[in-house]
C-alpha positions as a Markdown table, in Angstrom:
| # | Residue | x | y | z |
|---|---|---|---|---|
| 1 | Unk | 37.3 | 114.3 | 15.5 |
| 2 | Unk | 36.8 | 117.8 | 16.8 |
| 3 | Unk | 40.6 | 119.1 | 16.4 |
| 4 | Unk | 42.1 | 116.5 | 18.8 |
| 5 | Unk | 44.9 | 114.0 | 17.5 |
| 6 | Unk | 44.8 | 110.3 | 18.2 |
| 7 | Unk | 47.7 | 108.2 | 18.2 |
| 8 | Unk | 48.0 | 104.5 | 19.2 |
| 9 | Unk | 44.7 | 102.9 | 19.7 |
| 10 | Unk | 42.8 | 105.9 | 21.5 |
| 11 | Unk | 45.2 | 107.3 | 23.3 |
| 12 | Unk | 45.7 | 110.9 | 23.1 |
| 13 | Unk | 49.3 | 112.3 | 21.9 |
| 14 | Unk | 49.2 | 114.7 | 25.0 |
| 15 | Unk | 48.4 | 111.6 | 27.4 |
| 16 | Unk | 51.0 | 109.6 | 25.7 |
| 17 | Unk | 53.7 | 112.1 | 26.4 |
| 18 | Unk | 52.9 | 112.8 | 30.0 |
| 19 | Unk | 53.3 | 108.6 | 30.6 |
| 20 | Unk | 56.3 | 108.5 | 28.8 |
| 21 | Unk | 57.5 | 111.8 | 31.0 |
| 22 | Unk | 56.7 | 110.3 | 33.7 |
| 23 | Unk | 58.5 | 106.8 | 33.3 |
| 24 | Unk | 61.6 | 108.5 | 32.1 |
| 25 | Unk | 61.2 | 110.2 | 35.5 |
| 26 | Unk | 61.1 | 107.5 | 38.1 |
| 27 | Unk | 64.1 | 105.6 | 35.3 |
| 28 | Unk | 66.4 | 108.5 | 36.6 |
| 29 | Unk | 65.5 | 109.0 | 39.9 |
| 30 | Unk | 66.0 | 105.1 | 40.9 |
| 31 | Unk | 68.9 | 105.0 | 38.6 |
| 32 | Unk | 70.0 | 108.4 | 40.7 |
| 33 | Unk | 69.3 | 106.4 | 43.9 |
| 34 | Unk | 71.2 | 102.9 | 42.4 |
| 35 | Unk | 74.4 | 105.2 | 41.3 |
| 36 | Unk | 74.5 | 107.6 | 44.8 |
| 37 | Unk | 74.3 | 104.3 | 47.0 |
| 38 | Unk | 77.0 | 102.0 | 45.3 |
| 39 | Unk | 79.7 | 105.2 | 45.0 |
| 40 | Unk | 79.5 | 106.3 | 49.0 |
| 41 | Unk | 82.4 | 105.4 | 50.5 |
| 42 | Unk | 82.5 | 102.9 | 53.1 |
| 43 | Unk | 82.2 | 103.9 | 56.6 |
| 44 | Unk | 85.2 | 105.2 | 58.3 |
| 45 | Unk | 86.1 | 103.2 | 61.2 |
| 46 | Unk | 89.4 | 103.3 | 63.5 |
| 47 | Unk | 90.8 | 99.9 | 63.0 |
| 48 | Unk | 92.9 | 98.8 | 66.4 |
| 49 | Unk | 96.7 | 98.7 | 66.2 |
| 50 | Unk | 97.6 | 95.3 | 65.1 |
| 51 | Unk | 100.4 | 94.8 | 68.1 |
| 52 | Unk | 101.6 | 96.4 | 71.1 |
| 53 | Unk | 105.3 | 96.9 | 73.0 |
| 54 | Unk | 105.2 | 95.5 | 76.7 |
| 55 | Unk | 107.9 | 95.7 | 78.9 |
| 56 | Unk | 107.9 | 92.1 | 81.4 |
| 57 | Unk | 110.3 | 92.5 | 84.3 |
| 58 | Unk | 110.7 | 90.9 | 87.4 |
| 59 | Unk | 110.7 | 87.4 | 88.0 |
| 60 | Unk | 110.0 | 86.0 | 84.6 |
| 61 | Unk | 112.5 | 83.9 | 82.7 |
| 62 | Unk | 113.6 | 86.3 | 79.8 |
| 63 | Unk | 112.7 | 90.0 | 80.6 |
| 64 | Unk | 112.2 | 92.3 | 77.9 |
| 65 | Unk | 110.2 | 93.7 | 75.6 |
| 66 | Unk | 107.6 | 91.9 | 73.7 |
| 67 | Unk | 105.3 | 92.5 | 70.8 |
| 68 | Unk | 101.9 | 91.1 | 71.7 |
| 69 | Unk | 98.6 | 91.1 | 69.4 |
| 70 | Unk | 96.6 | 94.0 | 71.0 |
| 71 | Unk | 93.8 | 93.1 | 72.9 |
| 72 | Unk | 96.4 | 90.8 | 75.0 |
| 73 | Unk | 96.4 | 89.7 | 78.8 |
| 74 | Unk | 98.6 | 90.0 | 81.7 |
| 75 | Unk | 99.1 | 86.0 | 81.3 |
| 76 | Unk | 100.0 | 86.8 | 77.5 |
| 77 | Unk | 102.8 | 89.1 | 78.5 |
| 78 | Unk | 104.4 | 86.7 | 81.1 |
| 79 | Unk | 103.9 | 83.7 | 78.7 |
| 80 | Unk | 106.0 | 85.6 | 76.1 |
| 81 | Unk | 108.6 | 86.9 | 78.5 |
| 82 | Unk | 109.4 | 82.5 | 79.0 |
| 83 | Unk | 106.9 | 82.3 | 82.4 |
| 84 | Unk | 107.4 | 83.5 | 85.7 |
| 85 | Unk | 110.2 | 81.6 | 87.7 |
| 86 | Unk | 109.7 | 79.5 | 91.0 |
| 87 | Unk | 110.0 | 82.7 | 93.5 |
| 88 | Unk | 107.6 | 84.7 | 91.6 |
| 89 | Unk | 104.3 | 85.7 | 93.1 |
| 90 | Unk | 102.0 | 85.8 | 90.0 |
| 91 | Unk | 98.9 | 85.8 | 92.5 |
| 92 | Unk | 99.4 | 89.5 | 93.2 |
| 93 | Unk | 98.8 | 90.2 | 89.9 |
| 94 | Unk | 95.6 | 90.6 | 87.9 |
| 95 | Unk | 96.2 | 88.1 | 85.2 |
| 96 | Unk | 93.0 | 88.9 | 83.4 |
| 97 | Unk | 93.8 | 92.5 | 82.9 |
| 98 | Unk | 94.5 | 93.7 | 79.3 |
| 99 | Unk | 97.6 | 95.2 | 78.7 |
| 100 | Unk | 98.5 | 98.3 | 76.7 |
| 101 | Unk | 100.9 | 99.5 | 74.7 |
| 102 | Unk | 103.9 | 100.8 | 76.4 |
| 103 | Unk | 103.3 | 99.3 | 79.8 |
| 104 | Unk | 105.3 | 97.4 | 82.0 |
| 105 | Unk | 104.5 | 94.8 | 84.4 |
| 106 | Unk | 106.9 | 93.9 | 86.7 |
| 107 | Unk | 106.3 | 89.9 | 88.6 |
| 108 | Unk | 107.0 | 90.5 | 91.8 |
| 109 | Unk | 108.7 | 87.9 | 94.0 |
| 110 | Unk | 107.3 | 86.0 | 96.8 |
| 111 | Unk | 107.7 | 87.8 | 100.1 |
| 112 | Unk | 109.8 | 85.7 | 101.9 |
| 113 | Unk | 108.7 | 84.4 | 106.0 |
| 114 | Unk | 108.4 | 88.3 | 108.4 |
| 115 | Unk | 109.4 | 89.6 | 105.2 |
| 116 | Unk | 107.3 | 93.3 | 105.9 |
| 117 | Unk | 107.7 | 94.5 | 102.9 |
| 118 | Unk | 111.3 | 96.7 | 104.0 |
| 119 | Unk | 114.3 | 96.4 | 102.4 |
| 120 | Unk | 117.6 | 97.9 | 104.0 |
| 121 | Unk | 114.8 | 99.8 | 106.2 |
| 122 | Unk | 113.2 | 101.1 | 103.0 |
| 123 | Unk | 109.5 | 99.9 | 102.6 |
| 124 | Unk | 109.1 | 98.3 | 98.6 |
| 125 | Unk | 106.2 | 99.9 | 97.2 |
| 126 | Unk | 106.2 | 96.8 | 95.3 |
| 127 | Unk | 105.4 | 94.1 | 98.4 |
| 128 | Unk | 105.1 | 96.4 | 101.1 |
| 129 | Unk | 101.4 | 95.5 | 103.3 |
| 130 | Unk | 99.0 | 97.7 | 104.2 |
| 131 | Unk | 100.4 | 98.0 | 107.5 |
| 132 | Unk | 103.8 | 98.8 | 106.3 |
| 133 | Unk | 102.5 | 101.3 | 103.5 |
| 134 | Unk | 100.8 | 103.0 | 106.4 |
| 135 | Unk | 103.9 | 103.8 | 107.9 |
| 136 | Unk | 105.2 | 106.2 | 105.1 |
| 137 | Unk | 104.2 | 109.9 | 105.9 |
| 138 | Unk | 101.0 | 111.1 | 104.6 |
| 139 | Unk | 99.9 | 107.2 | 103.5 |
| 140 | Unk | 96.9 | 106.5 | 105.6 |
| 141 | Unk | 95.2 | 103.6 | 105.3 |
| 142 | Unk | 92.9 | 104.7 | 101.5 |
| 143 | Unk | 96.5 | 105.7 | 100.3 |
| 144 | Unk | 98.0 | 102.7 | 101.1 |
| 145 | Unk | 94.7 | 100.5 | 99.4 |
| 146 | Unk | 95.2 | 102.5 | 95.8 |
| 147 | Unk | 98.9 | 101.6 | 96.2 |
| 148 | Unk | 98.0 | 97.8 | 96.4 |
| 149 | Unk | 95.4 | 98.2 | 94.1 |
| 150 | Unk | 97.3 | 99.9 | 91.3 |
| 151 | Unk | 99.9 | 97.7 | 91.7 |
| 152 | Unk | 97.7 | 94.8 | 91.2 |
| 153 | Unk | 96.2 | 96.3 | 88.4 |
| 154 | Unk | 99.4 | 97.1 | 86.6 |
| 155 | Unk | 101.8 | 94.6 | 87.5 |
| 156 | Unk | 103.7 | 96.4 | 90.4 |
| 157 | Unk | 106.0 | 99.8 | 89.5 |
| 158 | Unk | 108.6 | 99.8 | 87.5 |
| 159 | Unk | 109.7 | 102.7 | 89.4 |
| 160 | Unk | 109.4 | 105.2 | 92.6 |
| 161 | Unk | 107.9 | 107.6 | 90.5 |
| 162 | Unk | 105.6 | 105.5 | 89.0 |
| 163 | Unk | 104.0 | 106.2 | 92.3 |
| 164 | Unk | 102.9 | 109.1 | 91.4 |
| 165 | Unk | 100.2 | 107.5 | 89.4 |
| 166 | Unk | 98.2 | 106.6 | 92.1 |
| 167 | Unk | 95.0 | 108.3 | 92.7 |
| 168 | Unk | 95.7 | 110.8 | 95.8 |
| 169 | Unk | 99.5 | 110.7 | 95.5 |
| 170 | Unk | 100.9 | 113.8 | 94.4 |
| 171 | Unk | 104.3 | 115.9 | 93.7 |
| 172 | Unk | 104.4 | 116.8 | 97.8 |
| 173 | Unk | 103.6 | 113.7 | 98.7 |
| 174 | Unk | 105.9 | 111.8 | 96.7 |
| 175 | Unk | 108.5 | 114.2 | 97.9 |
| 176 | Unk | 108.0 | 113.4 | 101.5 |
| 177 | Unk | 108.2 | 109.7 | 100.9 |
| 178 | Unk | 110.9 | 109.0 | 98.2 |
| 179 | Unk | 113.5 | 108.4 | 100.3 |
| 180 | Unk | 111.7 | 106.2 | 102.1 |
| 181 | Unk | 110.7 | 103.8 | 99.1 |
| 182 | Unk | 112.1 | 101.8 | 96.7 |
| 183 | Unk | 110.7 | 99.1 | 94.4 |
């Protein structure tokens, strides 16, 4: 047999051992790859606040504040704050928009017949035309559409300063026009 060893039927010893390093090889490395994939954690993902705070004023039946599942509706707020009443004028407001946490949407009320949008000879920011808006110093007539549109969008302002939200309305501005408003 010329100096080499045989073991099991033919196979040489030195054969035999690279085989058997070679299973135990890919044994650890898929039991590597079975172990590393079952202890990852999962994926870290920001889960959404459960609820939010929103503040219904105006002309609803119970204002307040009300906890609503996140994700809610402008119709979700006023539902939970008892409806809007009979003088309300829910058609100014974007029903559809989602709330968030911390807002408040006022309902305003219907303005009544040559109603301009002036109370005591200050214009309401809150019901106030175009037209009227655009009689405020420094409101021209794009001023006066992001003050209806923001309004819309958030149901009305819960305050003159809240003005200053509006895209293009600044400290000076607001300055020259809050004596003039009110909400």
């Amino acid at each position: 047999m010329n100096g080499e060893r045989v073991s099991f039927v033919g196979v040489k010893a030195r054969d035999f051992v690279f085989v058997l390093t070679l299973a135990l090889l890919i044994a650890c490395l898929g039991m590597f790859s079975f172990v590393r994939t079952r202890c990852q954690p999962p994926e870290q993902t920001v889960p959404e606040p459960y609820s939010i705070l929103v503040h219904v004023s105006g002309c609803v039946r119970n204002p307040g504040v009300y906890q609503l599942p996140a994700n809610s509706r402008v119709a979700d707020a006023i539902a939970a704050a008892g409806g809007e009443l009979a003088e309300a004028d829910i058609n100014r407001l974007n029903l559809a928009a989602f709330v968030s946490d911390g807002q408040k949407i006022n309902v305003p009320a219907q303005a009544k017949p040559g109603e301009s949008g002036l109370i005591n000879g200050l214009v309401n920011i809150n019901t106030a035309d175009q037209k009227t808006l655009e009689t405020l110093p420094n409101i021209g007539p794009t001023r006066a559409r992001r003050i209806i549109e923001y309004r819309e969008a958030h149901g009305g302002f819960g305050s003159c300063e809240e003005i200053l939200n509006v895209s293009g309305i600044g400290p000076k501005i607001y300055e020259s026009i809050k004596e003039l408003i009110t909400y």
